[in-house]
N, C-alpha and C positions, 0 to 999 in steps of 0.2 A: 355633440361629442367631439366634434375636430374643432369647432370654434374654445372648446373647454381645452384642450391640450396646445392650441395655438396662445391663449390665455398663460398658460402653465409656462409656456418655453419663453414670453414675453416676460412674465415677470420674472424669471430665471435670469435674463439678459442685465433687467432693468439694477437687479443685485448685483452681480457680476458687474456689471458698466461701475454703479458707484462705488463697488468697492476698493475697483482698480484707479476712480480718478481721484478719490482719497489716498491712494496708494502713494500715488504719484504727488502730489500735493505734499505727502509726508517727505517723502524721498529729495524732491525740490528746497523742503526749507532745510533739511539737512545738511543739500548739498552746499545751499546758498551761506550757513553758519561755517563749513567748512570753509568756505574763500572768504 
C-alpha cells in the first residue's frame, strides 16, 4: 500500500519534471529566435 502511493507520487514528479524541461526547451528556442 505505501510502496503503491510512493509509486503514484514518482510517477507524478516524473510528468511534472518533463513537462516543465519541454517547457523550458520551448521558451529557450523562442527566446534564442527573438535575439
Amino acid at each position: 500500500m505505501c510502496f503503491q502511493w510512493v509509486f503514484t507520487v514518482y510517477n507524478m514528479l516524473l510528468e511534472i519534471g518533463f513537462f516543465a524541461f519541454r517547457l523550458i526547451i520551448l521558451v529557450k528556442d523562442k527566446m534564442k529566435f527573438h535575439l
